[in-house]
ZAMARGU-4260 file (C-alpha; in steps of 0.2 Angstrom, whole numbers, plus 5000, padded with zeros to 4 digits):
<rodrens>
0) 5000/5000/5000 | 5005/5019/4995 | 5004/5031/5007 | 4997/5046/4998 | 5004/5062/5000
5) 4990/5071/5011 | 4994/5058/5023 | 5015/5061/5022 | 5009/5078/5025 | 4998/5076/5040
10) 5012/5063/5047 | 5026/5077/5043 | 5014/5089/5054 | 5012/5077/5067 | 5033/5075/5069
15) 5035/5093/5069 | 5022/5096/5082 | 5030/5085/5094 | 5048/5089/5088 | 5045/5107/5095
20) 5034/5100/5112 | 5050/5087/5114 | 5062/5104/5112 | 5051/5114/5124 | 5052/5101/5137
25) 5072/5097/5134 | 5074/5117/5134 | 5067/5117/5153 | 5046/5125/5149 | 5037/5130/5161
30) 5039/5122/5179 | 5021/5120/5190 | 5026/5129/5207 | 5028/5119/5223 | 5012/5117/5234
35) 5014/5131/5250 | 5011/5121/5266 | 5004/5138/5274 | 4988/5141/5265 | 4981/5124/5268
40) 4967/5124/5278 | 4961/5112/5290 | 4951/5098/5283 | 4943/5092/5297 | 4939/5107/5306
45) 4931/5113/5288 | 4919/5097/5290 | 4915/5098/5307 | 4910/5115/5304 | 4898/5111/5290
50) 4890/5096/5302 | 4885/5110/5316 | 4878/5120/5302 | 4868/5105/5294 | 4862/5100/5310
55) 4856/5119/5314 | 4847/5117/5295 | 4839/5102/5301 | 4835/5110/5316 | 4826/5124/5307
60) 4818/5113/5294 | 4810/5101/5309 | 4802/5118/5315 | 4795/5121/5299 | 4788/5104/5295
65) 4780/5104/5311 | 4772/5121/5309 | 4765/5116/5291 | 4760/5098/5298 | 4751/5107/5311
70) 4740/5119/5302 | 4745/5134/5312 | 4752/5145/5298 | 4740/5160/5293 | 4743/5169/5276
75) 4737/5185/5272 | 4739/5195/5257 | 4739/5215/5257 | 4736/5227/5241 | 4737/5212/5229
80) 4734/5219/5212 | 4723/5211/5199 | 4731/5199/5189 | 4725/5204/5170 | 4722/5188/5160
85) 4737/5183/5149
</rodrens>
C-alpha cells in the first residue's frame, strides 16, 4: 500500500508538532510551582463545621415541618393587584 501524499503531509505535521513539544520540554518550559504548606486549611475542622451548620438546618427545617403539619400558619395577602388575563 502507497501512502498518499495528504497523509505524508499530515504525518510530517504530526513529527513537527512533537519535535517542538519534545524541544520545549528538553529546553526546561514552564515548571508548575511547589504546593505552600501555609495556605492549607484544615480539613477536618472545615467538616465539622459544615455538620454543626447542617444539624442547625435540620433544626430549622423540623420547625418548619411541624408548623406546616400542624395547620398553624395564617397567610394573608395585602394590596394584591389584579392579575390581568394573559
Amino acid at each position: 500500500m502507497i501512502p498518499s501524499k495528504n497523509s505524508q503531509r499530515w504525518l510530517g505535521i504530526v513529527v513537527a508538532l512533537q519535535s517542538l513539544i519534545l524541544l520545549a520540554l528538553w529546553l526546561g518550559g514552564p515548571v508548575a510551582t511547589p504546593a505552600r504548606a501555609d495556605g492549607i486549611p484544615d480539613a477536618g475542622a472545615q467538616q465539622e463545621r459544615i455538620i454543626d451548620e447542617l444539624k442547625t438546618v435540620n433544626s430549622k427545617l423540623d420547625k418548619l415541618t411541624g408548623l406546616l403539619s400542624g395547620g398553624q400558619i395564617e397567610v394573608r395577602v395585602k394590596n394584591a393587584e389584579p392579575t390581568k388575563d394573559r
